[in-house]
N, C-alpha and C positions, 0 to 999 in steps of 0.2 A: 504494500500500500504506500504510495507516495505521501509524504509529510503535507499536509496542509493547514495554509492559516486559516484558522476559523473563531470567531471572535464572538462568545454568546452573549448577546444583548440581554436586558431587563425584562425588556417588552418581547414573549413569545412569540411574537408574529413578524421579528424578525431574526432568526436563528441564523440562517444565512447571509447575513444580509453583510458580514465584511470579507463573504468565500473569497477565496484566492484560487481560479482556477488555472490548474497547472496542465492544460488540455489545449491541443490545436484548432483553432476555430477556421474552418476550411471557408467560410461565407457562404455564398451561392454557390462554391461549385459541387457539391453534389447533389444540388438540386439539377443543376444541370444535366449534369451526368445522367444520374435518374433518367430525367426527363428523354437524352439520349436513345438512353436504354429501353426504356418503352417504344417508342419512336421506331427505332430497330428492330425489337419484336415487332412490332405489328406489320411492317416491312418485308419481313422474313417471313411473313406467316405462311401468302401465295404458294412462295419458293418450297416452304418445310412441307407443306401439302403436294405439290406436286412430285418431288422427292418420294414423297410416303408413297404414293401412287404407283410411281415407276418401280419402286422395290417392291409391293405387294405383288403387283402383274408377275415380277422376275420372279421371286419367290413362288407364286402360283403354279406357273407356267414350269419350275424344277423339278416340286413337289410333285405334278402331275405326270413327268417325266418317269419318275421315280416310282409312281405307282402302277405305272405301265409297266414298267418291265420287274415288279416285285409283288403282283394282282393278289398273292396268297397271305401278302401281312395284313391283317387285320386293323392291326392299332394304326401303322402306317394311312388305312384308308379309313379311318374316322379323325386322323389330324388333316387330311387335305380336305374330307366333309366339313370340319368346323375353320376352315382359309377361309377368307383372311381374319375371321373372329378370334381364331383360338391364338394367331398371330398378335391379336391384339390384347388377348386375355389375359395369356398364363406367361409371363415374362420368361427366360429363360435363365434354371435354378442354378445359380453357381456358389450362393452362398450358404453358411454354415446352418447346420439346423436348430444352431443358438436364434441367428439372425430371422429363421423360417420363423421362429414362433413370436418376438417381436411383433413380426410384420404382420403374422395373421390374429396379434392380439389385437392389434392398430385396426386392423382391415373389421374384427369382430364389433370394437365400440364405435367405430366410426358408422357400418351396417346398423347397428341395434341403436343407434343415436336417431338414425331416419327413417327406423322401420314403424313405428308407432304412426308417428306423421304423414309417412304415405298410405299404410293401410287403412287408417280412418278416413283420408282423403280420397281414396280411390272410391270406397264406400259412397262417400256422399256426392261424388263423381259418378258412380255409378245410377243413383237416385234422381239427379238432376237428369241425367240423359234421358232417362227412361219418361219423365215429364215433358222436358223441353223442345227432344230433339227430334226432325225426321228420319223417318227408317225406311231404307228401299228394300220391299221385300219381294220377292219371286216365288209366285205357286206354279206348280206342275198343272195339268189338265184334272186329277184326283183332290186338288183342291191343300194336297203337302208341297211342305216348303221346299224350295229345291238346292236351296242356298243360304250360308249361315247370312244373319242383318249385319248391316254397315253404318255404324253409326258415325258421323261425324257432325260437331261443329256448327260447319258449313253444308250449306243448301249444293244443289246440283248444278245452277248456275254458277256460284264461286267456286264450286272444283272444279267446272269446266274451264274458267279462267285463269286457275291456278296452273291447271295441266300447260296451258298457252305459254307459261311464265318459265324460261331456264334457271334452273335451279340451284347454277352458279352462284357463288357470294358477291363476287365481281359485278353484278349487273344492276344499274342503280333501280330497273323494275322490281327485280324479285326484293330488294331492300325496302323499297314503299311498300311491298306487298306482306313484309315483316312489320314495319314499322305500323301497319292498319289496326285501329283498332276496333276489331272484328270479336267476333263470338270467344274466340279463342284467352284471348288478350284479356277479355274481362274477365272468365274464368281464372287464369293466373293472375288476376289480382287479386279477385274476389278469395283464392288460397290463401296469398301471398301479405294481406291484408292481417287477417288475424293474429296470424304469425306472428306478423312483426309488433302487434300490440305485445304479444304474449311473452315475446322474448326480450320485449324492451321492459317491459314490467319491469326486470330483474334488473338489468343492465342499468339501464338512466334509473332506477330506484337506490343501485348501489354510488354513483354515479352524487346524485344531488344529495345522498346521505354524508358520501366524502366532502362538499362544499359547505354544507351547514357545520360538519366538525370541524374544518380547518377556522369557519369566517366567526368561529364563537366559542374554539375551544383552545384555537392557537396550531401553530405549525408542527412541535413538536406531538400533539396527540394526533394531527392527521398523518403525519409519516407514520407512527407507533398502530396506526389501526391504517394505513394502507400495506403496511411491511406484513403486519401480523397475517392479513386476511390472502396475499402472496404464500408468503410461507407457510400456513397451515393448507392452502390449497394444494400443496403437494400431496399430503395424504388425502386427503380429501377425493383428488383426482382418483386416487389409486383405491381408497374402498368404495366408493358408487360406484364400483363395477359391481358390486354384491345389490346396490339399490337398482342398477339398467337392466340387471338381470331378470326382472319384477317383468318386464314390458315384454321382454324375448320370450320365457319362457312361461309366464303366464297369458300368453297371445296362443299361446298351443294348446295350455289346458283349456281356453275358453272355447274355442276351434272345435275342442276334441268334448265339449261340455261335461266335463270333468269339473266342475265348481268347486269339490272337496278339495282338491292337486292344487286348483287356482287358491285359495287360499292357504294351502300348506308351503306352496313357494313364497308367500307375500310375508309368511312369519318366519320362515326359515334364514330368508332375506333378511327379515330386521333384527333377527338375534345374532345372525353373524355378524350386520355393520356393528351395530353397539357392542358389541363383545369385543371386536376388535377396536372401536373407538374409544374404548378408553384407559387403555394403555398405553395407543398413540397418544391421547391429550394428557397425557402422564408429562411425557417425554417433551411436548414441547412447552408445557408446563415449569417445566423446570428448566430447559434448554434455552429457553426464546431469550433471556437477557444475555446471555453470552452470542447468541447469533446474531441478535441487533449491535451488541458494542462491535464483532466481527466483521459486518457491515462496515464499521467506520464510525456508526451517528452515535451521538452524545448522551452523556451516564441518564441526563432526563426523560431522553425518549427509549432507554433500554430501561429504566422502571416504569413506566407508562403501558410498554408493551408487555412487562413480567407480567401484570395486575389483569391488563387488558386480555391477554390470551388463555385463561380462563375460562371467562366468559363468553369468549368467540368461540371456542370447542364446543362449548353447549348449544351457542347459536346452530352452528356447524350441522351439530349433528340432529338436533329439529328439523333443521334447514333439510336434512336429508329424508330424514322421516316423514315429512310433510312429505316433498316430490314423490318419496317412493307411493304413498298411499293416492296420491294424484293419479302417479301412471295407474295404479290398479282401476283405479274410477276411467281414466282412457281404456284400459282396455275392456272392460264391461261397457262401451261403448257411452260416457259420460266427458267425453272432451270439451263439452260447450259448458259442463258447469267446472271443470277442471280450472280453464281457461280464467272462467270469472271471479272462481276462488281467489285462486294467484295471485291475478292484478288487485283485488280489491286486496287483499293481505300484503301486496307490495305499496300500493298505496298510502295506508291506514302505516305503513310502517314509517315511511318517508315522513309523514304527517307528523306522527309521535317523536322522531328524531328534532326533528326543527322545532317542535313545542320548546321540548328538552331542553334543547341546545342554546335557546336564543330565549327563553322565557322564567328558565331557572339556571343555579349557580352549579350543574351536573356535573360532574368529569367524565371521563373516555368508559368509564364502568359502568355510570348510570346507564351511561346511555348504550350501551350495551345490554347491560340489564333489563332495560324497555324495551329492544329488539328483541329478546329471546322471551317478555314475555308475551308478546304481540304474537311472535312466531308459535307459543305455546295455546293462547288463545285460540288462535286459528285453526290448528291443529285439532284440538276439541271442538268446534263449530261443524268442521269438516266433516267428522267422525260422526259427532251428531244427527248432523242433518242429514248424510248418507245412513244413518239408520233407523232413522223417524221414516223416510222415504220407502223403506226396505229395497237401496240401490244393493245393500252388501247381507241383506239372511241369507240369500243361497249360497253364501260361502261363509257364512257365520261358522258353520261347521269345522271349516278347515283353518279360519284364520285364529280361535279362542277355544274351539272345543275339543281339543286334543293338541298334543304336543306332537308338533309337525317333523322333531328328530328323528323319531321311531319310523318314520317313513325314509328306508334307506337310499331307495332309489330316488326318491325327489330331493334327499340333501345332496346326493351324490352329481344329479342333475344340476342343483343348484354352483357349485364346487365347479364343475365343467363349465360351465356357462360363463360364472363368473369371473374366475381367475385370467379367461384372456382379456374380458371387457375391462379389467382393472389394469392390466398391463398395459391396453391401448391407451386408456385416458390418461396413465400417468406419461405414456410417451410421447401424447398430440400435448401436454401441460409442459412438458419436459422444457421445450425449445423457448419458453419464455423466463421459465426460472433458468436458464442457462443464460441469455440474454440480460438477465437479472443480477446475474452474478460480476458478468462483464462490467457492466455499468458500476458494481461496487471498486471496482479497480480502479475507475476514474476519480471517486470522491464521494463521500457521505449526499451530496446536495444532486448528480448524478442519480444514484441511486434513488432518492425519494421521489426525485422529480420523474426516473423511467416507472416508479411503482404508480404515482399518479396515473400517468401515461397509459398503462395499460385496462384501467379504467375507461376510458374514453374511447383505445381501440375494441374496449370489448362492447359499448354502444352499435362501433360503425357494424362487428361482429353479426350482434343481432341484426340488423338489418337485411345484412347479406346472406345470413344463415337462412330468413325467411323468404326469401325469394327462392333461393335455392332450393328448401323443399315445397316451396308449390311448383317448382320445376320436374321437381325429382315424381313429386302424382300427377302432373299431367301426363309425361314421357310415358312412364309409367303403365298408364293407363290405356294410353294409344297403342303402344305394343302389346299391351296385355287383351286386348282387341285383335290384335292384328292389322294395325294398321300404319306401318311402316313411314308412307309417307307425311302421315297428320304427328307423327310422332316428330319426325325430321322439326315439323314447321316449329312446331310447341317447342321444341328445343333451341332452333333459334332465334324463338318473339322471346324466350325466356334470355338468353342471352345480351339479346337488343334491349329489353328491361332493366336487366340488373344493370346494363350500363349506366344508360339513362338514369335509374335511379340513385347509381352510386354518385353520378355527377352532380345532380340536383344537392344530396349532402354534402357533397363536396363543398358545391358553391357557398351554401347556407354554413356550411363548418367556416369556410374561411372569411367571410363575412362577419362573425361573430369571433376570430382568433385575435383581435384584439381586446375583446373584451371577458374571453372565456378564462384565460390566466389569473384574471383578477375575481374572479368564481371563486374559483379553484384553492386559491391561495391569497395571505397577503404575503408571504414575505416574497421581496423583489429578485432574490435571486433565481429563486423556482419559478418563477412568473418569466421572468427573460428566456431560460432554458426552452421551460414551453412553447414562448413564441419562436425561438428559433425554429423548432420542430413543427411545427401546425404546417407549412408548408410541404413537406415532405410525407408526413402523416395523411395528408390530404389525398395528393400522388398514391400511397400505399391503400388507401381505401376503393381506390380505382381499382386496380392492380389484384387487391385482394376478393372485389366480387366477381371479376373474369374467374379468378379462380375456381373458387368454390361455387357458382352456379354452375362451372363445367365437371368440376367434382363431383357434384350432384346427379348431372345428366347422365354422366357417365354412371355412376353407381345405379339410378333409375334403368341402366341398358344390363344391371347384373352382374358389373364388373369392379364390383367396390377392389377387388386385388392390387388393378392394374391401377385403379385411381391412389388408392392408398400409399401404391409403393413408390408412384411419382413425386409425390405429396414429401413423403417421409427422404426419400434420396435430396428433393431439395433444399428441403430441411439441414438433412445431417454433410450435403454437402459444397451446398453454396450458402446459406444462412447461417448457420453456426462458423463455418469458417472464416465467413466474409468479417463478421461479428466481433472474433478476435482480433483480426489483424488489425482493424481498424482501432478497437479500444487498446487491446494489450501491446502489440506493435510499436500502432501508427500514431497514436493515442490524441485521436481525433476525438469530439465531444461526443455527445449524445446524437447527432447527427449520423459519426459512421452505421451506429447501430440501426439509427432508423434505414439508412440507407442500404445494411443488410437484407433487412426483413423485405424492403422494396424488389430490389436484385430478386430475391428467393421466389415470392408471389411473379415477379412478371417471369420466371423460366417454368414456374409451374404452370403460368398461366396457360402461355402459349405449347407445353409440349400437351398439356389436356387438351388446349381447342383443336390442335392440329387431331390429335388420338382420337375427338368429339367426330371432327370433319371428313376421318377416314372411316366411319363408322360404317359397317354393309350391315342398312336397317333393317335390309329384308330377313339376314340371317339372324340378326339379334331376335325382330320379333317373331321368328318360327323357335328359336330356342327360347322362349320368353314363353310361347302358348303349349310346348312339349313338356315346360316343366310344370305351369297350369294344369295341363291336362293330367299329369303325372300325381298332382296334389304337391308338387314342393311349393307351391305359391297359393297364397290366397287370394291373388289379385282380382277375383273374381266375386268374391263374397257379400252376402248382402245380409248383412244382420240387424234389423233394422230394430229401432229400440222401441216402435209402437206394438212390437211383437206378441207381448202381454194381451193390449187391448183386444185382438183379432181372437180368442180362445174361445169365445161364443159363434165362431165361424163353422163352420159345415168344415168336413175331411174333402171334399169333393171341390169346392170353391176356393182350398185352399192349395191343392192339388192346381187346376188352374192358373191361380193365383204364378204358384210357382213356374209354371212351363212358359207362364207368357213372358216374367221376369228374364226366365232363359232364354226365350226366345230372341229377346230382346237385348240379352248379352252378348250375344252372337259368339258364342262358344260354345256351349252346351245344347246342341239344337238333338230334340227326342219328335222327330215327326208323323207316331205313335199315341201320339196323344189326340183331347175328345177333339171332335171336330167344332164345338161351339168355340174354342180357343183359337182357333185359322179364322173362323169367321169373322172372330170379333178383331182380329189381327186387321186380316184384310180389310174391314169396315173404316178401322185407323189409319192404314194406309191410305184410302182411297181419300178419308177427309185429310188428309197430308199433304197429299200432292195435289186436293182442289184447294188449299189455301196457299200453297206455294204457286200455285199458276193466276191466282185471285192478286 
C-alpha cells in the first residue's frame, strides 16, 4: 500500500477532503480510447460475420466430406446433423475438469437466474396469443386439421411485407422494419416493463438508502455500510445458490404436482442457508475490523463497520428468506403479487431509512436495525396473507409438517442442485470484489469511492437485466413455436431496444452527473473521483446492454454454455487483466479500472452479436421443439391460476377446453378429437380472417 496523506477533519463529511492522491490522472484519454474501441467493434462487426460464415461453409462442407467416406460412424453423423449449431454450442474441451465444473456452475446460476422469468412469461405469452392473435388454420375435406397453427404477431399482410424485406443488417429497410413499432415491440415492453420496476425496487432502493446515510450520517458510516454490504456479498453470493435452488427445482415438483416434494425442497433450502449462515456471520463478525483497517480506511470507519456488520448478517439473511419464499409464490404461479410484495417492502424500507436518518439523532445500527425490522415485518405479512389466501395449504404439508431431512433423495437433490448454483454466483460476484481489491491498492478514498460506484452500476444492471429477459421469453417463445423467423425479428427489435434504451439512461445519467456526486456524498474528494468516472460509466452502460440482451438471446436459443463461457473468458481475460495493469502497474486512477470493465463488455459484446448473427434458427428451433416434444422443456405449459375456479366444469368441456388450447399451440395437434372442437375452430377462423379483410 503506498503511504498517503490523509488528514481527518472534525467535520465527518469531510474525511477526504486533504487526500493526497498519489495516482496518474490520464484526463480524457481513455475516454477516448474507449470510445475508439467501441467504434472498432462495431466496424468489425460486418467483417467478424462474414469470416464466421466462410468458416462455417468450410467446416460444413469437411465435415460432410468426412462423412462420406466414414457412413458407418454414428457419432460422426449426429455432429454434422447438429452443423453448424453444435459448432456453435459445445466449445471445444481442452481445459481441466477443475475448470469444467466452474464453468458449468457459472452456466447452472446464470440458467436458473432466467428460468423462473421466462417460464412464467412464456405462460402468459402463451394466454395473450391464444386471445389476441390470428390463427391460419387448414382442414382436410373430413373436416381435420391438416396442419399444426401459426401463430404470429403479425397479420398476413405484414408477413407478406416482411418476406419483401432482405434480411441483411446492412439495409437501412429491414432496420425501419426493426425499429417499427408493431405488435411485437409492444409485447417486449409490455415484458420488459415490469421487470424493470421489479429489479429497480432493489437496486435504486439500495441506491437512495446509501444517499440519505452518507447526507445525514457522515462519510465515514456510508463507506462503513457501502464496504460492509461489498464484502459480506461475497458469501452471500455463494449460499443463495441453496435459496435459487427453491425456483429450479421446485419448478419440477410443481410440473410433476408433487406439492409434498415442493414444499420439502423450500424447507430443506432454508435450513441449509441459515445453518450455514451463521457461522459465516460469525466470521465476518469478528473479521470485518481488520479487513476495513486492511482496506486502508481509518480506525473510525473500521469501528462503524465492527458494530454495523452484525446487523447486516441478519439483514442479509431475511433478505434471503424473504426472496427465497417469493420464488416459491412464483413458482405456484403468484409473480404479480411477488412483484408487488417486493416493491412495496422496498419502498416502505427507503421510506423508514430517510425518516431515521434525517429526523432522529440514529447511527449506522439504528438504522440498520429499522431495515431488518421492516424486512422482518414483511416477511410475516407475506406468510400471512399467502395463508389467509390458502396460496401455500397444499404444501402446508411439506413445508411444516414433517421434517423435510428424512427425505433422502430430495436433500440429496437439493445438495446437487445447489452446490453449482452457489459456485456460479460467487464466480459472476467474483470479478467485482477482485476489481475491488485493485482499487484498495490505489488508496483508502479509491476504494470507497469504487464501492459507491458499484451501487449505481448495479441501477444501470437492473435495467439491462430486464430487457434482457423479456428478450430471452419472446425468442423463446417463437422457437418454442416453431417459428424461426418471428424468433430472428424478436431478437433483433430486442437488440435495437436495449440500445435505444441504454442510450436514453445514458443521456439522463449524464445530464444529472453533475449533480448526482453531490447525492451521493458530501465530502469533495469522493464527489471529484465520481465525476471523473460518470463519463466513462456512461460509455460502459452502453456496452454493457449489447451485452447481456445478447447473452440472453443466446441463452433463450438453449445455449446458456456457449454464452457463459464467453462471458467468463472475458472476464478472466481481458477485465481482470486489463484491471491490474492499469491500477497495480500503470497506477492510473479509478479511470483504468472503469476502463477495464468497458474493454471487457465491448469484446463480449461483439463476439455474442456476431455468435447471435450466425445463429441457423431453423436448427435451433427444431432442436428447441424435439426437446419440447421430449418433455425437457416446459415451454409449452399452461397453468393457469383460474384453474381452481373451472372444478364445477363438466370432464367433457374441459377435455375441449384443453384440445382447442393445443390446438392453438401449434404443437401438440390430436386430430382425434370431438368434432364440435374443428367446428368451433373453424367458426374462429373464418371470423379472423372477415375482420382482417374488414
Amino acid at each position: 500500500m503506498l503511504p498517503r496523506e490523509l488528514t481527518l477533519l472534525d467535520d465527518d463529511d469531510q474525511v477526504y477532503d486533504n487526500y493526497v492522491e498519489n495516482t496518474t490522472d490520464p484526463g480524457s484519454t481513455l475516454l477516448i480510447i474507449a470510445i475508439v474501441v467501441c467504434a472498432c467493434s462495431l466496424a468489425s462487426l460486418p467483417l467478424s460475420v462474414a469470416l464466421g460464415k466462410r468458416y462455417l461453409k468450410g467446416h460444413i462442407r469437411e465435415e460432410d466430406d468426412d462423412d462420406n467416406s466414414d457412413s458407418s460412424s454414428s457419432s460422426t453423423e449426429n455432429e454434422v446433423d447438429d452443423q453448424p449449431t453444435a459448432l456453435l454450442q459445445r466449445p471445444r474441451r481442452v481445459y481441466t475438469s477443475l475448470l469444467h465444473f466452474f464453468v458449468d456452475a457459472l452456466v447452472r446460476w446464470r440458467a436458473n437466474r432466467s428460468e423462473q422469468h421466462v417460464s412464467h412469461g412464456i405462460v402468459r405469452e402463451g394466454r395473450a396469443s391464444l386471445s389476441n392473435i390470428p390463427h391460419n388454420i387448414t382442414f382436410d375435406s373430413d373436416g381435420n386439421t391438416e396442419t399444426a397453427l401459426q401463430l404470429a404477431p403479425y397479420n398476413s399482410q405484414q408477413l407478406r411485407d416482411m418476406r419483401k424485406v432482405n434480411c441483411s443488417c446492412k439495409t437501412l429497410k429491414y432496420m425501419c422494419t426493426l425499429a417499427k413499432c408493431d405488435n411485437e415491440s409492444k409485447r417486449i415492453l409490455r415484458l420488459a416493463v415490469p421487470f424493470m420496476i421489479s429489479n429497480m425496487a432493489k437496486t435504486l432502493g439500495a441506491l437512495l438508502s446509501l444517499a440519505f446515510i452518507s447526507q445525514n450520517l457522515g462519510t465515514d458510516a456510508m463507506v462503513a455500510f457501502a464496504m460492509v454490504e461489498v464484502i459480506v456479498g461475497t458469501s452471500s453470493s455463494f449460499l443463495n445458490g441453496w435459496i435459487e435452488a427453491i425456483s429450479s427445482l421446485g419448478s419440477q415438483a410443481y410440473g410433476a404436482e408433487n406439492y409434498e416434494l415442493l414444499g420439502q425442497y423450500v424447507q430443506v433450502s432454508f435450513m441449509v442457508y441459515t445453518a450455514c449462515q451463521i457461522p459465516i456471520a460469525c466470521v465476518w463478525g469478528f473479521s470485518m475490523k481488520s479487513i476495513i483497517l486492511l482496506f486502508g480506511f481509518n480506525q473510525a470507519t473500521a469501528d462503524i463497520a465492527s458494530n454495523f456488520v452484525w446487523v447486516w448478517v441478519a439483514y442479509d439473511l431475511m433478505e434471503s428468506l424473504y426472496v427465497g419464499f417469493l420464488d416459491f409464490l412464483e413458482v405456484i404461479g403468484k409473480e404479480t403479487y411477488t412483484m408487488i410484495f417486493y416493491c412495496t417492502m422496498a419502498a416502505c424500507e427507503v421510506g423508514l431509512v430517510y425518516l431515521f436518518a434525517t429526523l432522529t439523532d440514529a447511527n449506522l445500527v439504528v438504522i440498520g436495525l429499522v431495515m431488518v425490522t421492516n424486512k422482518c415485518l414483511f416477511v410475516f405479512l407475506t406468510i400471512l396473507i399467502s395463508t389467509l389466501t390458502n396460496w401455500t395449504k397444499p404444501y402446508e404439508f411439506g413445508l411444516i409438517g414433517e421434517f423435510g431431512w428424512k427425505n433422502r433423495e430430495a436433500t440429496r437433490a437439493i445438495f446437487r442442485t445447489a452446490l453449482p448454483l452457489a459456485f456460479g454466483g460467487l464466480l459472476a460476484y467474483a470479478e467485482w470484489e477482485v476489481l475491488t481489491v485493485f482499487a484498495a491498492f490505489l488508496g483508502p478514498a479509491e476504494a470507497a469511492t469504487w464501492a459507491i460506484l458499484g451501487f449505481v452500476w448495479d441501477v444501470f444492471e437492473s435495467t439491462t437485466e430486464a430487457i434482457g429477459d423479456a428478450s430471452e421469453i419472446r425468442c423463446a417463445y417463437q422457437l418454442g413455436k416453431g417459428r424461426p423467423e418471428m424468433a430472428k425479428i424478436s431478437a433483433y427489435k430486442s437488440m435495437l431496444l436495449g440500445l435505444v434504451v441504454s442510450i436514453m439512461i445514458t443521456v439522463t445519467f449524464l445530464l444529472l452527473s453533475d449533480h448526482l456526486p453531490s447525492w451521493l456524498t458530501k465530502d469533495p474528494t469522493i464527489q471529484d473521483m465520481l465525476t471523473e468516472l460518470f463519463p466513462l460509466v456512461g460509455l460502459g452502460n452502453v456496452t454493457m446492454t449489447v451485452g447481456m440482451v445478447c447473452w440472453a438471446l443466446i441463452g433463450a436459443q438453449g445455449r446458456y454454455r456457449l454464452a457463459t463461457s464467453i462471458n467468463m473468458a472475458c472476464s478472466l481475460l481481458i477485465t481482470v487483466p486489463l484491471g491490474a495493469i492499469t491500477t497495480i502497474w500503470l497506477r492510473i486512477n479509478l479511470q483504468g479500472l472503469t476502463f477495464s470493465v468497458i474493454c471487457g463488455y465491448v469484446i463480449c459484446g461483439l463476439v455474442l452479436t456476431v455468435f447471435l448473427l450466425l445463429s441457423d434458427w431453423e436448427k435451433l428451433a427444431e432442436k428447441i421443439r424435439e426437446r419440447v416434444a421430449n418433455g425437457e422443456l416446459e415451454i409449452e405449459s399452461f397453468s393457469d391460476d383460474n384453474s381452481s375456479s373451472s372444478s364445477s366444469s363438466s370432464s367433457a368441456s374441459e377435455k375441449s377446453c384443453e384440445t382447442e388450447q393445443n390446438l392453438y399451440d401449434g404443437t401438440k395437434l390430436d386430430i382425434d378429437e370431438g368434432k364440435e372442437v374443428r367446428i368451433e375452430l373453424a367458426a374462429r377462423y373464418k371470423k379472423n380472417e372477415s375482420e382482417l379483410s374488414a
